[in-house]
Residue, then its C-alpha position, 0 to 999 in steps of 0.5 A: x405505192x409506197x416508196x422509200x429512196x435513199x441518196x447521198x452514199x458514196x466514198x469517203x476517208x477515215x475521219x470525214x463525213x457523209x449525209x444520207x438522205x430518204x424520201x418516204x411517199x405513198x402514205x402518212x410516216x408521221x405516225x412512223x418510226x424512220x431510221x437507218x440499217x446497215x449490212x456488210x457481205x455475209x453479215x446480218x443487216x445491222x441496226x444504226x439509228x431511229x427517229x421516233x414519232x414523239x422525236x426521239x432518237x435510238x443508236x447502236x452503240x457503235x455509231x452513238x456520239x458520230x452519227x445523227x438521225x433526223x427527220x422532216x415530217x413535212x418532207x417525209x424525208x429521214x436523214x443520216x448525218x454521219x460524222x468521223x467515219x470510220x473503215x468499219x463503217x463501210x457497208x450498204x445503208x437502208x432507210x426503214x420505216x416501221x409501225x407496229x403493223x408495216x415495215x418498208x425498206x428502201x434500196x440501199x445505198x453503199x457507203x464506201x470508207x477509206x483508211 
């Protein structure tokens, strides 16, 4: 069964940071792309950063320069390093990994910003 379980969301104030961590298993992600998507109430889900399999890395332009998506192939494991966070910034953050023929989601986990 293929999972994909987010941790490491929580509360924190404007201008500190927080590290989001994904475990991927049930199959090989190497060939994925593993990234991160947001969504606040009675809005669209929001695309926030991707790592590609050849190592590149993708940012919406609302969190380029603050945030940073890595991944561990041997761990399976996507990372979100977000920096200088901001009220805005608040919202429920899902792990996603995406080929041309899957995508899986995990959970979501809430991320709370204090002014």
């Amino acid at each position: 069964q293929t999972q994909l379980i987010e941790s490491g969301g929580g509360s924190v104030q404007e201008g500190g940071s927080l590290r989001l961590s994904c475990i991927a298993s049930g199959r090989t992600f190497s060939k994925y792309a593993l990234g991160w998507f947001r969504r606040v109430p009675r809005k669209a889900r929001e695309f926030v950063g991707t790592s590609y399999p050849n190592g590149t890395t993708d940012y919406s332009e609302s969190v380029k320069g603050r945030f940073t998506v890595s991944r561990d192939n041997a761990k399976t494991t996507v990372y979100l390093h977000m920096d200088s966070l901001k009220p805005e910034d608040t919202a429920v953050y899902y792990c996603n990994a995406n080929s041309a023929r899957r995508d899986y989601w995990g959970q979501g986990t809430q991320v709370t910003v204090s002014s």
